[in-house]
C-alpha positions as CSV (number, residue, x, y, z in Angstrom):
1,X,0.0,0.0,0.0
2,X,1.4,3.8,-0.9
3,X,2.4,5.4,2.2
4,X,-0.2,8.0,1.2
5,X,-3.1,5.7,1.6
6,X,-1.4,4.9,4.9
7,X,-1.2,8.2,5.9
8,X,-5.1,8.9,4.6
9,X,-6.1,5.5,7.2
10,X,-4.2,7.2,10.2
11,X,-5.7,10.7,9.6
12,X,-7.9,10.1,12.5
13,X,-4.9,9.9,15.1
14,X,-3.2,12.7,13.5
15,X,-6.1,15.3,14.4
16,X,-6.5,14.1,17.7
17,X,-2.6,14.0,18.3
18,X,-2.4,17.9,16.8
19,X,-6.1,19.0,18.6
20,X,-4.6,17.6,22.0
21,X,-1.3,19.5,21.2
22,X,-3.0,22.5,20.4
23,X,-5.6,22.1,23.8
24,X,-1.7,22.3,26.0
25,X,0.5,24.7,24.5
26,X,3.6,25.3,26.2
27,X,5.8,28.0,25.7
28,X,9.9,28.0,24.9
29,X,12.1,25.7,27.3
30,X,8.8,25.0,29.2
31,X,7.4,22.0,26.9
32,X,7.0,19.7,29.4
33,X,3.7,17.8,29.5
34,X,4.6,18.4,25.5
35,X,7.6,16.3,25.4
36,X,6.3,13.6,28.0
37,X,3.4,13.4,25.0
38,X,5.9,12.4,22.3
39,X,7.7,10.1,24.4
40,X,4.5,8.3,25.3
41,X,3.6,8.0,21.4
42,X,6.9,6.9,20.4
43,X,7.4,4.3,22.9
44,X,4.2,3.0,21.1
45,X,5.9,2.3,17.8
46,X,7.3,-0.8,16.9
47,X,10.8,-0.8,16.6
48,X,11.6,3.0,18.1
49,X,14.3,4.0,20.2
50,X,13.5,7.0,22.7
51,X,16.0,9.4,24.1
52,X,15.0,11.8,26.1
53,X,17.1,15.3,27.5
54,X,18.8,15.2,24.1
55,X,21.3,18.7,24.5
56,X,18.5,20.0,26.7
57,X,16.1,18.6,29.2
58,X,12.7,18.5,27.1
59,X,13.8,17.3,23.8
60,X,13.0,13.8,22.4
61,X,14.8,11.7,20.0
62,X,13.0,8.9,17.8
63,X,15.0,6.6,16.0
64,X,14.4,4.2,13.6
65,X,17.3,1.7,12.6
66,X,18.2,-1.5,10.6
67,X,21.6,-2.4,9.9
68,X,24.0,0.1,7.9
69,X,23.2,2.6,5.1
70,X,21.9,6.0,5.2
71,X,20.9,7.9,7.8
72,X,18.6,10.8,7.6
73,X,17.2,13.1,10.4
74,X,13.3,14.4,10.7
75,X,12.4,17.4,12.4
76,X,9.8,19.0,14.1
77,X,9.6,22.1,16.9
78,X,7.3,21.9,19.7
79,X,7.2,25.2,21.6
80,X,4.2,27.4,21.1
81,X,3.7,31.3,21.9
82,X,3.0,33.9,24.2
83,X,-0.5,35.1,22.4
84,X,-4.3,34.4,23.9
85,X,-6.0,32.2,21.3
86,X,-9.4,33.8,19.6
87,X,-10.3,30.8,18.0
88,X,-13.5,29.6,19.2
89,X,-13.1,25.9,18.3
90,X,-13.7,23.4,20.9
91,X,-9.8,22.2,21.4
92,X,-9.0,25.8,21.7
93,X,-6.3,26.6,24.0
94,X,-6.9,26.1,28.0
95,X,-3.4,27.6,28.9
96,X,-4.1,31.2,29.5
97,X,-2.0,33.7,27.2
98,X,-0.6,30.6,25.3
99,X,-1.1,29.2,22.0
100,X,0.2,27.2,19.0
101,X,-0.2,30.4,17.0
102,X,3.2,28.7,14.3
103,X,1.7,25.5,13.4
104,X,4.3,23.7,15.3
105,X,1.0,21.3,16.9
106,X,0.9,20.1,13.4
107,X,4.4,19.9,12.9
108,X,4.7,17.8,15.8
109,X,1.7,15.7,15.2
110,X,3.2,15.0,11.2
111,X,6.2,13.8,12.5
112,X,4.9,11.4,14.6
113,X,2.6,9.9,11.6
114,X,5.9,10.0,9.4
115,X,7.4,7.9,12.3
116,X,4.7,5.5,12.5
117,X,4.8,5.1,8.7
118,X,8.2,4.3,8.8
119,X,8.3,2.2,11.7
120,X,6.1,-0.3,9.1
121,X,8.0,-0.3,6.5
122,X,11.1,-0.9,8.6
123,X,8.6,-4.2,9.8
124,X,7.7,-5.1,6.9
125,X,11.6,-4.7,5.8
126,X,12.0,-2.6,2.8
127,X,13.9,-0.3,4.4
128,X,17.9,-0.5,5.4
129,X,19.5,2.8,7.3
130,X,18.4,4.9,10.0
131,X,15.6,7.7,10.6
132,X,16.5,9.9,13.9
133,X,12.8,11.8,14.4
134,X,14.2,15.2,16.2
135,X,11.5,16.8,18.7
136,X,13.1,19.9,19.3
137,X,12.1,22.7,21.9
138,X,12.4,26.1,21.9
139,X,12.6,27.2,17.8
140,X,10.9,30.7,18.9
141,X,13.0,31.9,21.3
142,X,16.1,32.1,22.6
143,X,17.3,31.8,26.2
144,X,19.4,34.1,28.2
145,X,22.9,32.7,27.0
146,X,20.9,33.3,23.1
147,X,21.1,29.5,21.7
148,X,17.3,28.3,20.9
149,X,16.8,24.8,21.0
150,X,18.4,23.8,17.9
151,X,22.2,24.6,19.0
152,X,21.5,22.4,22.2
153,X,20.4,19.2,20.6
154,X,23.4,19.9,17.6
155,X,25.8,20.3,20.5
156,X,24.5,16.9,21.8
157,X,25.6,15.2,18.8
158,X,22.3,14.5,17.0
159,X,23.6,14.9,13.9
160,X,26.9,13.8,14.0
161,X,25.9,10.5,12.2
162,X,23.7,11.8,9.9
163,X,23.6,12.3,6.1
164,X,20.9,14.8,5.5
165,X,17.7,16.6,7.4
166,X,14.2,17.4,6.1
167,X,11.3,19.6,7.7
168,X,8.4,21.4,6.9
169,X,6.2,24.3,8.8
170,X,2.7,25.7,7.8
171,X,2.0,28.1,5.6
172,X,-1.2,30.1,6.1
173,X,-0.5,32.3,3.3
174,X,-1.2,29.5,1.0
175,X,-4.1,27.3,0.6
176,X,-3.8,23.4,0.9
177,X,-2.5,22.0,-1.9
178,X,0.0,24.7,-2.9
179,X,3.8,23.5,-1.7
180,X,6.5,26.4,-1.6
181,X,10.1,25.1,-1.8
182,X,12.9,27.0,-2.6
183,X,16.3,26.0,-3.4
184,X,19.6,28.2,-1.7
185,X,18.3,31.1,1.3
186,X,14.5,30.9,1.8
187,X,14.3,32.2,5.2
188,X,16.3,35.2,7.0
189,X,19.4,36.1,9.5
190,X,17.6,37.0,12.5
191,X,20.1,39.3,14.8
192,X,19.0,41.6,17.5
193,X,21.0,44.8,18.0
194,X,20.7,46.7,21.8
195,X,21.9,50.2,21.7
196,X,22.4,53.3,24.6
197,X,23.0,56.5,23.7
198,X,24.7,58.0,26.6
199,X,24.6,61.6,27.0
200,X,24.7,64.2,30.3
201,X,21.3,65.0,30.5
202,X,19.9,68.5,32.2
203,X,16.8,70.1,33.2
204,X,14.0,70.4,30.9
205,X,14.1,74.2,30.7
206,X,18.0,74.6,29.9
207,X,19.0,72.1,27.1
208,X,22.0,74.3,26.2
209,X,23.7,72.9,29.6
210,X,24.0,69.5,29.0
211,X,23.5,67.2,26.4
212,X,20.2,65.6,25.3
213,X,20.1,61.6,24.0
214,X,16.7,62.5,22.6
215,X,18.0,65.0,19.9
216,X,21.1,62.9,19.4
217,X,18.7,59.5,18.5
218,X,17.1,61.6,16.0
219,X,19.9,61.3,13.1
220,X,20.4,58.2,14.4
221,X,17.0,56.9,13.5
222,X,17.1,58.7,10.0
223,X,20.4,56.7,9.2
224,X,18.8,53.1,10.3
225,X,15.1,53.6,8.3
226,X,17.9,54.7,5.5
227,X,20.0,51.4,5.3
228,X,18.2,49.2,3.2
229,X,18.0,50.4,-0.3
230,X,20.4,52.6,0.2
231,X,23.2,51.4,1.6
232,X,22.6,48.3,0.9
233,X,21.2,47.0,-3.0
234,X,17.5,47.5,-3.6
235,X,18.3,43.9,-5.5
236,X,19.1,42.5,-1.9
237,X,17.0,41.3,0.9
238,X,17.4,43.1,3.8
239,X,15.8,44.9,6.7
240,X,16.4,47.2,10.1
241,X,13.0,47.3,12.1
242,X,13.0,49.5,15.0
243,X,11.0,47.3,17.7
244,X,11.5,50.0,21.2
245,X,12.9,52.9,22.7
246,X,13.2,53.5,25.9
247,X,14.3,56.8,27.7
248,X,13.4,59.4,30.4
249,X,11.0,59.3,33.1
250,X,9.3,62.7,33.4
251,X,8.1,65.7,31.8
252,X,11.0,68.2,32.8
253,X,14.6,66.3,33.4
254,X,16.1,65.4,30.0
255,X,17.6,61.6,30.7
256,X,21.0,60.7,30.8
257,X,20.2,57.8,28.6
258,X,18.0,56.7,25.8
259,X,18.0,52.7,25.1
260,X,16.9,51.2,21.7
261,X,16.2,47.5,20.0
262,X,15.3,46.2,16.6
263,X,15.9,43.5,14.5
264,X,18.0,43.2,11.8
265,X,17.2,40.9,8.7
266,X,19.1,39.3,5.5
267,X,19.6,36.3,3.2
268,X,23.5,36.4,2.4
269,X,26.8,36.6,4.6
270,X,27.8,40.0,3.0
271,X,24.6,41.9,3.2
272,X,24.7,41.0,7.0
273,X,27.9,42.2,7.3
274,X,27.6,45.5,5.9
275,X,23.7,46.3,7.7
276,X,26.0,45.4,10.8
277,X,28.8,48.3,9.6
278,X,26.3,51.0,8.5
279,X,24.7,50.5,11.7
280,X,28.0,51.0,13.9
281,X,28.2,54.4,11.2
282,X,24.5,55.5,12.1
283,X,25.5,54.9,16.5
284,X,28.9,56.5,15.5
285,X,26.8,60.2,14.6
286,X,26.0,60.8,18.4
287,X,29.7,61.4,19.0
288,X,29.5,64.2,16.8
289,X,26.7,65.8,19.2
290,X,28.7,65.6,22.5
291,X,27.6,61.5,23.1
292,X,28.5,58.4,23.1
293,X,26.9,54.9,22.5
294,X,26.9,51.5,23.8
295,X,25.9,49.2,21.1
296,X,25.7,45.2,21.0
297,X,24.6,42.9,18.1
298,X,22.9,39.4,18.9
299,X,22.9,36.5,16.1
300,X,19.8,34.6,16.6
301,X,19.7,32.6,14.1
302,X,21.4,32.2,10.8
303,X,19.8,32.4,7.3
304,X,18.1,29.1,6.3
305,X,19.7,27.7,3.3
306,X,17.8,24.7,1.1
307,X,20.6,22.6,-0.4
308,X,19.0,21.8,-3.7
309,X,20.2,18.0,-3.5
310,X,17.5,17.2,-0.7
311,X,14.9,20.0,-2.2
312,X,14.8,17.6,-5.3
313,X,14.1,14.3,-3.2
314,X,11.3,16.1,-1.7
315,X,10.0,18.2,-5.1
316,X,9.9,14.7,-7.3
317,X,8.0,13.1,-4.1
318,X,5.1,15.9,-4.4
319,X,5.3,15.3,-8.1
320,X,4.4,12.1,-7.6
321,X,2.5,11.1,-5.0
322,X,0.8,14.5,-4.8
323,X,0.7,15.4,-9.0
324,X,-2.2,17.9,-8.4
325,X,-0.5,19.7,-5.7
326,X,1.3,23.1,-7.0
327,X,4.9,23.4,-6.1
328,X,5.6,27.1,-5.7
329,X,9.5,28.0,-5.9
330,X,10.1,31.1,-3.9
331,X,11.9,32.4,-0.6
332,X,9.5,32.4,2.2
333,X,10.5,35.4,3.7
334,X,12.7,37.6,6.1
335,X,11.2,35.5,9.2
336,X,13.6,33.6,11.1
337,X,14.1,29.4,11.1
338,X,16.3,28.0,13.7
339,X,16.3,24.6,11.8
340,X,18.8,27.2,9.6
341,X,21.5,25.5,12.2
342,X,20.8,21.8,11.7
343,X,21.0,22.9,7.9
344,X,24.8,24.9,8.5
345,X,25.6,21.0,9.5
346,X,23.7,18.8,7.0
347,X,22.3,19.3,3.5
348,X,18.8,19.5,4.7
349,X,15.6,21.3,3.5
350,X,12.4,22.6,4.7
351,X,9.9,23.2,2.5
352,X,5.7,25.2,3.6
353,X,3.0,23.2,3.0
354,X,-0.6,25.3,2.8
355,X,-2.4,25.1,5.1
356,X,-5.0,28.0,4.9
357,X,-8.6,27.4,6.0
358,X,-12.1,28.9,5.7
359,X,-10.8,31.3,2.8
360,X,-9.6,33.6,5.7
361,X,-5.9,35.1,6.1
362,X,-5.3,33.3,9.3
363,X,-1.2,34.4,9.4
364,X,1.0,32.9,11.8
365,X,1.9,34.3,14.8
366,X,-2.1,35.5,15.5
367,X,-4.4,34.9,17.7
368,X,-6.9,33.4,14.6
369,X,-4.3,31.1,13.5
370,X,-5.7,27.7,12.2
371,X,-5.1,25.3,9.9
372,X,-7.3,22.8,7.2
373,X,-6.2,19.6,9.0
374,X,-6.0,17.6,5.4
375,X,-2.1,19.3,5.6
376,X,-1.6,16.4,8.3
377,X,-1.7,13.2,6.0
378,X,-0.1,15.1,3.1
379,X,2.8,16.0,5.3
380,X,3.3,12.4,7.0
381,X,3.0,10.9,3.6
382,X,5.7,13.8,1.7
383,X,7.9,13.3,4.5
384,X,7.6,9.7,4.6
385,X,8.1,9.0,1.1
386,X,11.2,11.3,0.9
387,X,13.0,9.5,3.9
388,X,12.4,6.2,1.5
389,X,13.6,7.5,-1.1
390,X,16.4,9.2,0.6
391,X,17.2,5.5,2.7
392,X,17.2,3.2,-0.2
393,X,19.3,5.8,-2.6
394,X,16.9,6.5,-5.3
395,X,19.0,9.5,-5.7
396,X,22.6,10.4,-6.5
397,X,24.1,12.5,-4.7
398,X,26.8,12.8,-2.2
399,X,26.1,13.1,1.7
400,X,28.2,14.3,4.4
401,X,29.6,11.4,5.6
402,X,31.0,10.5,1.6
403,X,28.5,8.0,0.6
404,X,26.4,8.1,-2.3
405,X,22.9,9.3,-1.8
């Protein structure tokens, strides 16, 4: 039987896996009951090994193995976000200010259908090789030494014996049966830069006795807004978003110091680079006004990069198995992807299934975020398939560890 028929039969336990997901959101670092879920389903699965605390203390490791070949690694995030759900739907979130408002319910849910799909056909024993099924916290935020939870469970060696990685997310802006994929950078850089300008201050009424971090952040914001486009090329992705300012506490006293964030986006090495020098140049202005600056960049996460080898597997499987789907080749944006690390080790690939429902924008990130549950077969049976493939070399290509592909 195609493992999209499969996948069709076990549709049942996918919504309820997803729907009980998305009832118990948990955020960043904090997916606890979340994690204890998956290991509970995976110890269900013939044949799977479960590792738990994998680089950090709620991430799960799957894996799948019969003697030698290729080895390729699964992905999917867990954590949810700090946003109270609108939805009124009756497995609507019951944590308070908490929802799975990035599809990562689904995501989780889909990768534990691929993983029972697989487990059969490693039964049944058409498959040789090894599928590591990654449950990784914490892909929306970072912690307070700025790794998210992708670093940790790299660190821990997860991919050390690994030949590629595959993933997929949601993609409200798309409606099911539309596929974007997108060889080279398809999602951003995300850095963070913290700035103080640090001036004397003074009393409201005399300005002309000290020196005011107010006036001074003025240039300083016209030389930011002014980056891309022009100091960078219109032809190149890249943004500076000014996200807060902070300074002064009263009407009267001019403060000593004004504080300032934003985030700073790009596909390529060399655009972040230079957004990183023009804004040190914009920071450097205040000097020229009697101030000085404190200034501090952050690198979140690093552009996600689709290496075209795996992109094919996964592009002929939709062609395939899914030949009335429509595979749209484009970046998907300036958001950030921390699976952009796994894929800085491993040729991997994500690719954004559509998932839009009720002919309503439903973007991620919002409180009306929802998704047209057929997306959950269709994405156990893509990423199924393309493990398959992938395992018994139905490709050629060369992996990381020097085999054939």
């Amino acid at each position: 039987m195609e493992l999209s028929n499969r996948a069709e039969q076990m549709k049942a336990n996918l919504i309820k896996w997803r729907r009980h997901l998305h009832r118990y959101p948990e955020l960043s670092f904090q997916e606890l009951e979340t994690s204890k879920f998956v290991e509970r389903e995976l110890k269900k699965i013939p044949g799977m090994k479960v590792e738990k605390a994998v680089g950090y203390s709620t991430a799960v490791v799957g894996t799948l193995s019969s003697g030698t070949g290729f080895a390729i690694a699964i992905r999917a995030d867990m954590d949810a976000l700090p946003i109270q759900e609108q939805n009124d739907v009756a497995y609507r979130s019951e944590n308070d200010g908490v929802m799975h408002a990035c599809g990562h319910d689904a995501h989780t849910a889909i990768v534990l259908g691929t993983a029972h799909l697989l487990s059969e056909l490693f039964q049944e024993g058409h498959l040789q090789g090894t599928v590591k099924f990654l449950f990784q916290p914490a892909e929306e935020h970072v912690d307070e030494s700025g790794k998210s939870g992708a670093p940790y469970m790299i660190q821990a060696g997860v991919l050390e014996d690994v030949d590629a990685a595959i993933a997929l997310h949601m993609s409200p802006e798309n409606r099911f049966g539309e596929v974007q994929i997108h060889d080279g950078y398809g999602m951003a850089n995300a850095d963070v830069f913290k700035a103080k300008i640090i001036a004397s201050g003074g009393h409201g009424a005399y300005p002309h006795l000290g020196t005011d971090p107010f006036w001074m952040l003025t240039p300083v914001l016209q030389a930011l807004y002014g980056i891309p486009g022009r100091r960078t090329s219109p032809l190149e992705s890249a943004v500076v978003t000014i996200g807060s300012i902070h300074g002064g506490s009263t009407s009267n006293v001019i403060p000593t110091t004004v504080e300032i964030q934003g985030t700073i986006r790009s596909y390529t090495p060399e655009v972040r680079d230079t957004l990183y020098e023009e804004i040190q140049n914009a920071f450097q202005m205040v000097k020229n006004f009697g101030g000085d600056y404190d200034l501090q960049f952050i690198q979140e996460d690093p552009a996600l990069k689709n290496d075209p080898r795996v992109n094919h597997i996964i592009k002929n499987v939709i062609k395939d198995v899914f030949s009335h789907f429509h595979i749209i080749d484009k970046p998907f944006g300036l958001a950030g992807e921390d699976f952009a690390h796994m894929a800085q080790k491993v040729p991997a690939a994500m690719f954004f299934l559509g998932c839009a429902v009720d002919g309503k924008l439903r973007n991620l990130h919002t409180p009306d975020f929802d998704i047209d549950e057929r997306v959950l077969p269709a994405g156990a049976s893509i990423l199924a398939e393309a493990a398959r493939r992938f395992l018994t070399g139905e490709i050629g290509v060369t992996g990381t560890r020097g085999v054939s592909l």
